[in-house]
C-alpha beads as a LAMMPS data file, in Angstrom:
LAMMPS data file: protein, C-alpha beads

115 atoms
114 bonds

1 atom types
1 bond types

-500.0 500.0 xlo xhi
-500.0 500.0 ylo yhi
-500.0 500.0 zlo zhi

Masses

1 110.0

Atoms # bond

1 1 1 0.000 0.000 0.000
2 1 1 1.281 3.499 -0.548
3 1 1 -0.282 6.331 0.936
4 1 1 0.089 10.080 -0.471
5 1 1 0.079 13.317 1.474
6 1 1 -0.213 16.529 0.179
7 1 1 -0.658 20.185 1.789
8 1 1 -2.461 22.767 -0.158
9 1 1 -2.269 26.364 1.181
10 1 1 -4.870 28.516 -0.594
11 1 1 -5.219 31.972 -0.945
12 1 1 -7.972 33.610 1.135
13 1 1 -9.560 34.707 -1.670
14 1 1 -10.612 31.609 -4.181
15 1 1 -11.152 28.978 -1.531
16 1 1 -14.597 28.192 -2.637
17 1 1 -13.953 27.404 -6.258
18 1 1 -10.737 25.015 -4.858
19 1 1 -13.269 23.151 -2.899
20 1 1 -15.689 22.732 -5.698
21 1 1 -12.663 21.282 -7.516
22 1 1 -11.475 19.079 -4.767
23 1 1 -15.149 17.602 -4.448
24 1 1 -15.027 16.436 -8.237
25 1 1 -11.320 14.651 -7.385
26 1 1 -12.504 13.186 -4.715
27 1 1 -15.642 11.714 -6.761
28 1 1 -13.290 11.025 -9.666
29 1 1 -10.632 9.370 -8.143
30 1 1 -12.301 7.340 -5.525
31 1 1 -13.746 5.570 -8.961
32 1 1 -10.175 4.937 -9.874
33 1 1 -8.876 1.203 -9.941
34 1 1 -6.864 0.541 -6.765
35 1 1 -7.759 3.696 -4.949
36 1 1 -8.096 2.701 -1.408
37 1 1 -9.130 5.946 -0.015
38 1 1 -9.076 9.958 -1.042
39 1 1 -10.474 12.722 1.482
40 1 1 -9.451 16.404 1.674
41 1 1 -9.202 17.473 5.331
42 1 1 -9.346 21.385 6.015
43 1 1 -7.057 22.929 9.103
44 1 1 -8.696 23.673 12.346
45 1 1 -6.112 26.530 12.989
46 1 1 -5.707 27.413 9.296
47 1 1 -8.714 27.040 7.252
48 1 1 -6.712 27.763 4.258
49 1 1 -4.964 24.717 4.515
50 1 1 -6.063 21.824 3.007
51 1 1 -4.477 18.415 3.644
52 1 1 -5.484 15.364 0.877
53 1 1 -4.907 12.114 2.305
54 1 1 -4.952 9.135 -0.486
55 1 1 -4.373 5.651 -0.464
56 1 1 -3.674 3.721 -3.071
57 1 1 -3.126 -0.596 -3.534
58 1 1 0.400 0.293 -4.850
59 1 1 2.538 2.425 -7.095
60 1 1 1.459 0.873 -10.327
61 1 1 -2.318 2.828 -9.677
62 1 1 -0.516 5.430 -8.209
63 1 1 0.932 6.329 -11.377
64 1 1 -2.495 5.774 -13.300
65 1 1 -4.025 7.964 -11.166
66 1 1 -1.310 10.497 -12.135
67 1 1 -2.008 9.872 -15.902
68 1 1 -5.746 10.564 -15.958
69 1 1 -7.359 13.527 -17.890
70 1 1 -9.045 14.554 -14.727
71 1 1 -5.583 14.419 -12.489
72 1 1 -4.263 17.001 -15.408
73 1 1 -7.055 19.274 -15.736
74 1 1 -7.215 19.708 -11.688
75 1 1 -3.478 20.448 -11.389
76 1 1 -3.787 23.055 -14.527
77 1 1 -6.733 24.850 -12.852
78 1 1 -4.867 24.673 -9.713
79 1 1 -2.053 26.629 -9.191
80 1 1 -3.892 29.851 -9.714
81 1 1 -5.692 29.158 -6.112
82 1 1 -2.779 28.302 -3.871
83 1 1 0.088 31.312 -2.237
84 1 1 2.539 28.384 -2.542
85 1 1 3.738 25.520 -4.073
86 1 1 1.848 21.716 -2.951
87 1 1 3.683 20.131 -0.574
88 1 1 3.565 16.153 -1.157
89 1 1 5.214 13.215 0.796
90 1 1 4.451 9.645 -0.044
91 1 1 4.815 6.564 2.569
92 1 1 5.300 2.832 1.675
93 1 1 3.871 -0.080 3.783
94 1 1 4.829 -3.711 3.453
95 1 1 1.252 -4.618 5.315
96 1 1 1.773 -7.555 7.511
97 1 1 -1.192 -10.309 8.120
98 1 1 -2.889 -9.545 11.134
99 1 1 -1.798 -12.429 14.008
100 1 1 -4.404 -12.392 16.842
101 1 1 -2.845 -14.808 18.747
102 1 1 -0.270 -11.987 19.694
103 1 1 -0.523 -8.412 21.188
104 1 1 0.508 -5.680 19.058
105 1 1 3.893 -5.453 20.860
106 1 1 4.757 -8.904 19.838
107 1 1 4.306 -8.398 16.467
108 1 1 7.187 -7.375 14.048
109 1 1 6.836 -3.298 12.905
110 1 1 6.221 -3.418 9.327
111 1 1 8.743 -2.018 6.876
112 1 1 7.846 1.777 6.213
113 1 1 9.965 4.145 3.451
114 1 1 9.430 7.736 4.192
115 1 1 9.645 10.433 1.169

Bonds

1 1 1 2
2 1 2 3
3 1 3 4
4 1 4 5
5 1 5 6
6 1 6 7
7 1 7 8
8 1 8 9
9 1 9 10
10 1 10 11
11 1 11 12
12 1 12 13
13 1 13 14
14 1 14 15
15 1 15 16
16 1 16 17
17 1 17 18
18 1 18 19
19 1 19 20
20 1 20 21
21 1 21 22
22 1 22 23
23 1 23 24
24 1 24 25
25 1 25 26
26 1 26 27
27 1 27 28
28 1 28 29
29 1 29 30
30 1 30 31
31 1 31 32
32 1 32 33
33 1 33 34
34 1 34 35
35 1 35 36
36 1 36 37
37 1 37 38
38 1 38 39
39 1 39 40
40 1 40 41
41 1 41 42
42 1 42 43
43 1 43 44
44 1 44 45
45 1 45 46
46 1 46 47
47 1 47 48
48 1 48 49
49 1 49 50
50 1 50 51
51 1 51 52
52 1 52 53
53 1 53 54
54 1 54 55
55 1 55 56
56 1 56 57
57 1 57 58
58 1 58 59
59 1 59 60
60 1 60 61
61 1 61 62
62 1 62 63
63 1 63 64
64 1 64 65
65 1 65 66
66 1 66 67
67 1 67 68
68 1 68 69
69 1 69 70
70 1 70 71
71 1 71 72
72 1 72 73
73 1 73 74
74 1 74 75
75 1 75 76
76 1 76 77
77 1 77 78
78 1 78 79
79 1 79 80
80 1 80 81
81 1 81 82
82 1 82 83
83 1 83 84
84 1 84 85
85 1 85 86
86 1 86 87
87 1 87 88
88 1 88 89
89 1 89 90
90 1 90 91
91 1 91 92
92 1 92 93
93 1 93 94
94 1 94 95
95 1 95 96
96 1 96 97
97 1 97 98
98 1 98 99
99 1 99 100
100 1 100 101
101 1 101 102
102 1 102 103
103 1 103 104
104 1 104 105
105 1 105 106
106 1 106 107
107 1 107 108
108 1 108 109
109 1 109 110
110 1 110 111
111 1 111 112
112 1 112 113
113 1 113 114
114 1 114 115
C-alpha cells in the first residue's frame, strides 16, 4: 500500500472554487482502480490549509491515477488558487497479516519508506 500526502495552502480569496474542484477529485478518483481511499481534510487553525490524504493498492495505480485527464485538468486549474507551491510526501507499507494470537507489541513493525 502506498499512501500520499499533500498540503495545499490557498489563498484567502478563491477557496470556494478550490473546494468545488477538490469535491469532483474526490468523486473522480475514488472511482479509480486501486484507490483505497481519497479525502481532503481542512485545518482547524488554518482554514486555508487543506491536507489530501490518499491511499492507493500500490505504485502501479498510483501512477495511473497520475495519468488521468481529470488528475491534469485539476493540477492546470490549480495553481492559480494556492500562495505556494503543494507540498507532497508519499509513505510505503509492506502490510503484515494480522496475528491475533499476539498483542501488538509482539508483532514485528512493518517495513515503512518515508519520502
Amino acid at each position: 500500500m502506498i499512501m500520499v500526502q499533500s498540503t495545499f495552502q490557498l489563498d484567502s480569496k478563491n477557496k470556494d472554487e478550490v473546494i468545488r474542484l477538490m469535491r469532483s477529485m474526490v468523486r473522480l478518483c475514488r472511482q479509480e482502480h486501486g484507490c483505497i481511499s481519497y479525502e481532503y481534510y481542512e485545518g482547524v487553525t488554518d482554514p486555508y490549509q487543506i491536507i489530501l490524504l490518499q491511499e492507493w493498492e500500490n505504485g502501479d495505480c498510483l501512477q495511473e491515477h497520475y495519468q488521468t485527464d481529470h488528475m491534469a485538468e485539476f493540477l492546470n486549474k490549480l495553481g492559480k488558487y494556492l500562495d505556494r507551491p503543494v507540498s507532497t510526501r508519499s509513505y510505503v507499507s509492506q502490510e503484515e497479516p494480522a496475528v491475533s494470537a499476539h498483542s501488538s507489541e509482539d508483532l514485528p513493525k512493518p517495513e515503512q519508506t518515508i519520502h
